[in-house]
Residue frames as qw, qx, qy, qz and C-alpha x, y, z in Angstrom:
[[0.363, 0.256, -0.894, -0.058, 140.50, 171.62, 67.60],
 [0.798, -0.240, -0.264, -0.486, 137.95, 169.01, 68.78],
 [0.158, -0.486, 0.805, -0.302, 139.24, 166.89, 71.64],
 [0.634, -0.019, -0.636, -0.439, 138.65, 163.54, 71.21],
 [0.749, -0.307, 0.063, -0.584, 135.77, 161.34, 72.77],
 [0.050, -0.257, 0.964, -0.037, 136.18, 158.43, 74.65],
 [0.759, -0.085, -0.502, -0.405, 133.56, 155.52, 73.75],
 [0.409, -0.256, 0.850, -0.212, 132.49, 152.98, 76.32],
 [0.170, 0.152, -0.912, -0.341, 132.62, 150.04, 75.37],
 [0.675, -0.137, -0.134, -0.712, 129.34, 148.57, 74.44],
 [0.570, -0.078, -0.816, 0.053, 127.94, 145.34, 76.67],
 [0.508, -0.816, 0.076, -0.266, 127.08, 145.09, 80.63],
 [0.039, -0.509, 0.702, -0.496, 129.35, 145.17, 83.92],
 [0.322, -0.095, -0.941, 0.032, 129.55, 142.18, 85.70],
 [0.167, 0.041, 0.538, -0.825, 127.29, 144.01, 88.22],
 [0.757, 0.309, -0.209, -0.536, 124.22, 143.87, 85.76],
 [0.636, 0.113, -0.712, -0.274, 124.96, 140.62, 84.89],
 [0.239, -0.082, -0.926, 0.280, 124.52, 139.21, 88.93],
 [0.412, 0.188, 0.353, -0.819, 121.74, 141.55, 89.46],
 [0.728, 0.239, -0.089, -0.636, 119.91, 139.86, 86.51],
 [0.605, 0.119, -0.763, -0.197, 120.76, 136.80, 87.08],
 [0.004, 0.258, 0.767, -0.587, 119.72, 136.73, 90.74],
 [0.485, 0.161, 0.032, -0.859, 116.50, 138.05, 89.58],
 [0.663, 0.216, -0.646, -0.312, 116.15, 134.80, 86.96],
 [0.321, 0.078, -0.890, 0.315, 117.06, 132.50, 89.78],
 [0.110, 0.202, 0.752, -0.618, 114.37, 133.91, 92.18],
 [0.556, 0.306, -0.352, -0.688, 111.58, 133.82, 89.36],
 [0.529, 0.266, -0.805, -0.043, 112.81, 130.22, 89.04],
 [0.079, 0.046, -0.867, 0.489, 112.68, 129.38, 92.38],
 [0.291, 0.189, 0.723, -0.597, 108.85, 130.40, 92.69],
 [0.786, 0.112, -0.277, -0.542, 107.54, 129.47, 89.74],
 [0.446, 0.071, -0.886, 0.105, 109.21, 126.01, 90.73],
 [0.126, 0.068, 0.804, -0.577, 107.31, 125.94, 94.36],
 [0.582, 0.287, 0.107, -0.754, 104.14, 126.93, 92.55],
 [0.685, 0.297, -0.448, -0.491, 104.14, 124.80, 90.13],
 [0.150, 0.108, -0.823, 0.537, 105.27, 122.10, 92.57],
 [0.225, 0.106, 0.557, -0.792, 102.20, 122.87, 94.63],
 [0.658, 0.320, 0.145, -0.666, 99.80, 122.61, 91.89],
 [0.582, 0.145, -0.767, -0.226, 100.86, 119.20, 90.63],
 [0.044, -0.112, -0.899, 0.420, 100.34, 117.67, 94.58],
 [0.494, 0.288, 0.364, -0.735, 96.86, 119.44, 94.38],
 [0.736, 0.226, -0.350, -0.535, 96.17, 117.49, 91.15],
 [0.340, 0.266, -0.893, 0.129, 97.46, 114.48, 92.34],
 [0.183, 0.016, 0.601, -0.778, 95.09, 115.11, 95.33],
 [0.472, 0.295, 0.100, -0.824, 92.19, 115.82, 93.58],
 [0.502, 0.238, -0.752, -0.354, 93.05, 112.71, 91.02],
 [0.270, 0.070, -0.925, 0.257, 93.05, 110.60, 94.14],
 [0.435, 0.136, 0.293, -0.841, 89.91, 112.13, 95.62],
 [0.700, 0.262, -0.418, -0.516, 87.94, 110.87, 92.20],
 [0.594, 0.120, -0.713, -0.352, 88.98, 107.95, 92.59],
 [0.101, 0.132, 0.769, -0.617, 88.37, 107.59, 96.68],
 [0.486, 0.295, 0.059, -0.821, 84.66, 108.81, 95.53],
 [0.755, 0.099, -0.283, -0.583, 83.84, 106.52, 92.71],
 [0.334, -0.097, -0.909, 0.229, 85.15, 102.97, 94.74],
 [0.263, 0.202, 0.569, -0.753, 82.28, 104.78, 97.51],
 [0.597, 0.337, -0.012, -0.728, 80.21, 105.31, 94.97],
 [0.604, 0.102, -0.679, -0.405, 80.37, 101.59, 93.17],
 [0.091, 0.235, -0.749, 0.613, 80.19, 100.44, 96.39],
 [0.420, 0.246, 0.533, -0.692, 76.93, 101.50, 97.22],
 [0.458, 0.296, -0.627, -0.557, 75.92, 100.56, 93.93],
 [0.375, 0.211, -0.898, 0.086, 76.85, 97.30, 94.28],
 [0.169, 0.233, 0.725, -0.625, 74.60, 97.45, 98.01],
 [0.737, 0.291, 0.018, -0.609, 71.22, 98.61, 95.61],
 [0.502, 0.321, -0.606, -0.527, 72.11, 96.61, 93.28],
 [0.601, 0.033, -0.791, -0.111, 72.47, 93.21, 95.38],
 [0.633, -0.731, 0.066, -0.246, 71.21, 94.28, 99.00],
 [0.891, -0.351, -0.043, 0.286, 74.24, 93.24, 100.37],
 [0.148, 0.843, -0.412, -0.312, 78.06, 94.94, 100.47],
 [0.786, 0.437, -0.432, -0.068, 81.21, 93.45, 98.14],
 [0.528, -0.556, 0.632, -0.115, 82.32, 91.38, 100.93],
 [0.505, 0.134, -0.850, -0.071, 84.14, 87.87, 99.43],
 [0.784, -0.179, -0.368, -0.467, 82.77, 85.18, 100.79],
 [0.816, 0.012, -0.489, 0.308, 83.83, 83.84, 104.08],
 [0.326, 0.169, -0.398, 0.841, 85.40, 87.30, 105.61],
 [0.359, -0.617, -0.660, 0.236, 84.25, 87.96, 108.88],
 [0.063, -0.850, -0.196, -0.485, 82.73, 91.29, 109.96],
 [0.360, 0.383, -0.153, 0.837, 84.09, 93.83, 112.44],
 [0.202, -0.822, -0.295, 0.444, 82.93, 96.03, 115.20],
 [0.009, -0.847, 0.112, 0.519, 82.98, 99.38, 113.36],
 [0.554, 0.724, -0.368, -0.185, 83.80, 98.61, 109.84],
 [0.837, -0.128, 0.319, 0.426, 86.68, 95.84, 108.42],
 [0.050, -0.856, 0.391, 0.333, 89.36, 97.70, 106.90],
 [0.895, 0.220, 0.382, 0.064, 90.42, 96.68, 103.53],
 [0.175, -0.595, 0.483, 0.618, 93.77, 97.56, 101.83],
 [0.637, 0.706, -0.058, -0.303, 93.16, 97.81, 97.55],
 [0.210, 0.681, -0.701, -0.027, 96.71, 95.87, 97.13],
 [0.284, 0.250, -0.924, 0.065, 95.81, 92.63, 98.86],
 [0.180, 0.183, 0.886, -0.387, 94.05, 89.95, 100.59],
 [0.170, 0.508, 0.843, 0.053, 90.37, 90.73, 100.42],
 [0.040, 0.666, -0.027, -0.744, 90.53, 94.45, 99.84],
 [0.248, 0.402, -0.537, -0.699, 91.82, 93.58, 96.02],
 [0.052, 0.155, 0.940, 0.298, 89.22, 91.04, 96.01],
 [0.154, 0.692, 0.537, -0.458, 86.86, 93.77, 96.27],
 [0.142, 0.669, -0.153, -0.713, 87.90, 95.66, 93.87],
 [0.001, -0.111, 0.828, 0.550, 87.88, 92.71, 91.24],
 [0.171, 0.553, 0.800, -0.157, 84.22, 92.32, 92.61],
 [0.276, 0.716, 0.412, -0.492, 83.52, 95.98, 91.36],
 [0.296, 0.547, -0.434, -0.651, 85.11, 96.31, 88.23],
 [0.847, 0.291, -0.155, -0.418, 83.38, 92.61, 87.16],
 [0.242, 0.567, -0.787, 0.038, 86.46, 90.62, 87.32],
 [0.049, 0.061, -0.938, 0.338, 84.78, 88.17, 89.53],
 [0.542, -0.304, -0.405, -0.670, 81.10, 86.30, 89.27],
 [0.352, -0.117, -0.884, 0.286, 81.38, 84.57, 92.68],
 [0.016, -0.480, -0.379, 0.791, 79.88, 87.87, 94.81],
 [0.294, 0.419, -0.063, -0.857, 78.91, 89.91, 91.31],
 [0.606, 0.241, 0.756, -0.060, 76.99, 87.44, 89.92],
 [0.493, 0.775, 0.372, -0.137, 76.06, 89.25, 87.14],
 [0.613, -0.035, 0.182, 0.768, 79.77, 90.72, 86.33],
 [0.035, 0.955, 0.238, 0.176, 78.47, 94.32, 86.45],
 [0.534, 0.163, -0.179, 0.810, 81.24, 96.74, 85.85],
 [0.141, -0.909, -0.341, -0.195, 80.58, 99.61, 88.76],
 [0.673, -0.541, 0.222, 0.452, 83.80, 100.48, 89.48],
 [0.534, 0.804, 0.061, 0.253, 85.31, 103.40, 86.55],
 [0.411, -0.814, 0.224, 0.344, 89.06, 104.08, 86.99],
 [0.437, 0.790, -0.391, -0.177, 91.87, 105.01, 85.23],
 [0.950, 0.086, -0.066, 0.292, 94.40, 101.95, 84.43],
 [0.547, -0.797, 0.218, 0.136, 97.69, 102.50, 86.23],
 [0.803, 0.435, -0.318, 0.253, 101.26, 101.98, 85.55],
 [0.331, 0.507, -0.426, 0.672, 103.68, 100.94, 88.06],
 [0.393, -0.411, -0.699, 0.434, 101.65, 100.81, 90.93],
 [0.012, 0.452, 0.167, -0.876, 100.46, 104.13, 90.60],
 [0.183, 0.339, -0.328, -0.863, 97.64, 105.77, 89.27],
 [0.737, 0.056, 0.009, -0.674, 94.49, 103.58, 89.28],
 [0.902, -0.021, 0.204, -0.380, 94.31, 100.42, 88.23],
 [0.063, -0.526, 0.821, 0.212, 96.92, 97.50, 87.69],
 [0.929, -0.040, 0.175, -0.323, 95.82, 94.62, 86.12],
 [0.661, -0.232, 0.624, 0.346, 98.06, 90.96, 85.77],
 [0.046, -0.339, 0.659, 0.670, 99.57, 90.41, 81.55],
 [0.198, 0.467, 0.860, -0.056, 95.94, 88.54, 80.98],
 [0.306, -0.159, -0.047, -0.937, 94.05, 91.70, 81.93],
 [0.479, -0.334, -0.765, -0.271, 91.73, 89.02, 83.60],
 [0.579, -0.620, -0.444, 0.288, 92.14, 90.44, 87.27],
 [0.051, 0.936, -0.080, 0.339, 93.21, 93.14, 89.01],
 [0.759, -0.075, -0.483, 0.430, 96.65, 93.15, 90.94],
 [0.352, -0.275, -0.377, 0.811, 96.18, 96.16, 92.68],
 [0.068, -0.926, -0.294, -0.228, 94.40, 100.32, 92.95],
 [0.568, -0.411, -0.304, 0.645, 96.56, 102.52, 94.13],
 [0.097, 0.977, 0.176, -0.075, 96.67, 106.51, 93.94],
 [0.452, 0.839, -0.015, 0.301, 98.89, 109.01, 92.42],
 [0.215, -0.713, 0.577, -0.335, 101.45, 108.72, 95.06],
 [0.625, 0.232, -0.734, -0.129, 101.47, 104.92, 94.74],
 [0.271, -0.093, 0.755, -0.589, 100.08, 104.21, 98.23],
 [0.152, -0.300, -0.939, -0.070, 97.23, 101.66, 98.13],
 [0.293, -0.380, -0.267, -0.836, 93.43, 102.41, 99.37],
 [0.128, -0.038, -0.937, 0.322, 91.83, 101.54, 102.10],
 [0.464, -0.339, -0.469, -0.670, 88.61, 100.59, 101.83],
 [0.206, 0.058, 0.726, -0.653, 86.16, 100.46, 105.30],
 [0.389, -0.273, -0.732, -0.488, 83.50, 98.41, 104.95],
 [0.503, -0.304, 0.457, -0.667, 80.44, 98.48, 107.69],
 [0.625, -0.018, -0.705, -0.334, 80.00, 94.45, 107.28],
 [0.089, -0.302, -0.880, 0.355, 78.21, 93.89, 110.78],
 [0.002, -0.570, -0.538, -0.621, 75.56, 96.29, 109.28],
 [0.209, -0.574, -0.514, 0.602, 75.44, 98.62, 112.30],
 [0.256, 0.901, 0.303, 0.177, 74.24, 101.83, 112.06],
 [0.368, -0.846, 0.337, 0.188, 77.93, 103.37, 112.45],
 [0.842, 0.342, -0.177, 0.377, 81.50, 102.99, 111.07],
 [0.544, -0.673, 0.243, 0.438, 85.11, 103.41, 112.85],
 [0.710, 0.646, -0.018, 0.279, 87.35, 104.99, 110.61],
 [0.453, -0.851, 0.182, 0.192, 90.91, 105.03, 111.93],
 [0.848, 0.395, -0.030, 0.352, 93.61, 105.87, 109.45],
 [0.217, 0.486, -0.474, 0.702, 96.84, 106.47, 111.50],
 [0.249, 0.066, -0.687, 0.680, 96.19, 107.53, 115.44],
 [0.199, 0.111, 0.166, -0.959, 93.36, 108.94, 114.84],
 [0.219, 0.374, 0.900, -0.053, 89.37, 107.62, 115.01],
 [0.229, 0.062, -0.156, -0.959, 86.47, 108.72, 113.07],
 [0.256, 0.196, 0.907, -0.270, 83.13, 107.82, 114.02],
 [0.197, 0.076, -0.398, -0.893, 80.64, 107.78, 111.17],
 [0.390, 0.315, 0.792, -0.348, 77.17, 107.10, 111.85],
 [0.587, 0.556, 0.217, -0.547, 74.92, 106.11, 109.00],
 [0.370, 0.707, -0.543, -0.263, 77.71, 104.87, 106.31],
 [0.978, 0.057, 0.199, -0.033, 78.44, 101.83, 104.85],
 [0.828, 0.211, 0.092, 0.511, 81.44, 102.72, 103.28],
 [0.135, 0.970, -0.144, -0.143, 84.36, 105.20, 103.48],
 [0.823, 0.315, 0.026, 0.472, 87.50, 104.95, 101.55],
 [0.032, -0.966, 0.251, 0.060, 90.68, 107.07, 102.27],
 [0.945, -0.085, -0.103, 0.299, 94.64, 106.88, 101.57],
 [0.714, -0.314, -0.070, 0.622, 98.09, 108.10, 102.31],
 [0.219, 0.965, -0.083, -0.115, 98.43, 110.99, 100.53],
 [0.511, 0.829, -0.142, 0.179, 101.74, 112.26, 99.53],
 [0.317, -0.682, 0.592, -0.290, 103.73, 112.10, 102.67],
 [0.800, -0.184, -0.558, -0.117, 102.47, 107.74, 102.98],
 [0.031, -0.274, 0.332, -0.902, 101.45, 108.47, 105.82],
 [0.278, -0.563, -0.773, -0.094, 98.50, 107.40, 107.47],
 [0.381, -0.674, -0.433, 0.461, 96.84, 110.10, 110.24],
 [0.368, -0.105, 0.126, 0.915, 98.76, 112.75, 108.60],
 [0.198, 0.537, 0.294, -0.765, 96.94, 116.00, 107.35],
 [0.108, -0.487, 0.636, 0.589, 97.70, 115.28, 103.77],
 [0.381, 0.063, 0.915, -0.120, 95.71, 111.95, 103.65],
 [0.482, -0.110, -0.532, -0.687, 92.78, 111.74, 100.78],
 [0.215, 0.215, 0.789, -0.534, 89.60, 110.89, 102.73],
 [0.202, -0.363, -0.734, -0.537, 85.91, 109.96, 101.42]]
């Protein structure tokens, strides 16, 4: 006579089921820091580009008309004036390099290529016209700050936060908050 078998029952023990969900969770957790990390590095890098090409119409702008995009009126600096991309005469530089304005760019020469923003973030804002810009700001919605050398020495101060940076030979350097908004911090986008 055949003694009968016992069957277990088919499925898992809760044991298997927290072992493999603690596995799933800590998968999760570092694809989430990675992936985390490599959006702030694009965000970086976005903001980089566009620190670069405001340097780079910049000088343009200096071949093009021997002179930098200072409006008319604003007085020069020891070491560099320090222009914020959100106001005053900062964002009347930037309407001078993307053409917006024939007082300084006589010629309305667009040298100034960014991406159009939304929100204050993310390049360019412009008013419901589209006749002006109301702002530049970077991928972390912090503004720019443009350093101009407009007593034409042979030198710029660049101090963003606590810290100074002495650049001899430059006419322009452009840097902002990074991710932290922050000034000084380590984080900062710098030209």
């Amino acid at each position: 006579m055949k003694t009968p078998t016992r069957h277990r029952a088919s499925g898992f023990t809760l044991i298997e089921l927290l072992v493999v969900i603690a596995i799933i969770a800590v998968l999760a957790s570092v694809g989430f820091v990675a992936g985390n990390k490599a959006i702030l590095s694009a965000k970086k890098t976005k903001a980089m580009a566009v620190a670069s090409s405001i340097t780079s119409a910049t000088e343009r702008f200096k071949h093009e008309y021997s002179a930098l995009p200072v409006p008319a009126g604003t007085p020069g600096k020891d070491g560099g004036s320090v222009f914020q991309t959100d106001r005053g005469d900062g964002l009347k530089i930037v309407n001078i390099l993307v053409g917006k304005e024939d007082e300084v760019n006589l010629r309305r020469l667009k040298l100034l290529e960014a991406p159009v923003g939304k929100a204050k973030k993310n390049g360019l804002i412009y008013n419901s016209q589209a006749t002006e810009v109301t702002g530049l700001y970077d991928p972390f919605g912090n503004p720019y700050y443009i350093v101009l050398n407009t007593n034409y020495e042979d030198k710029i101060r660049v101090k963003p936060g606590n810290t100074e940076t002495v650049l001899p030979g430059v006419d322009v350097a452009v840097y902002s908050a990074g991710a932290d908004k922050k000034l000084g911090t380590a984080d900062h986008v710098k030209t």
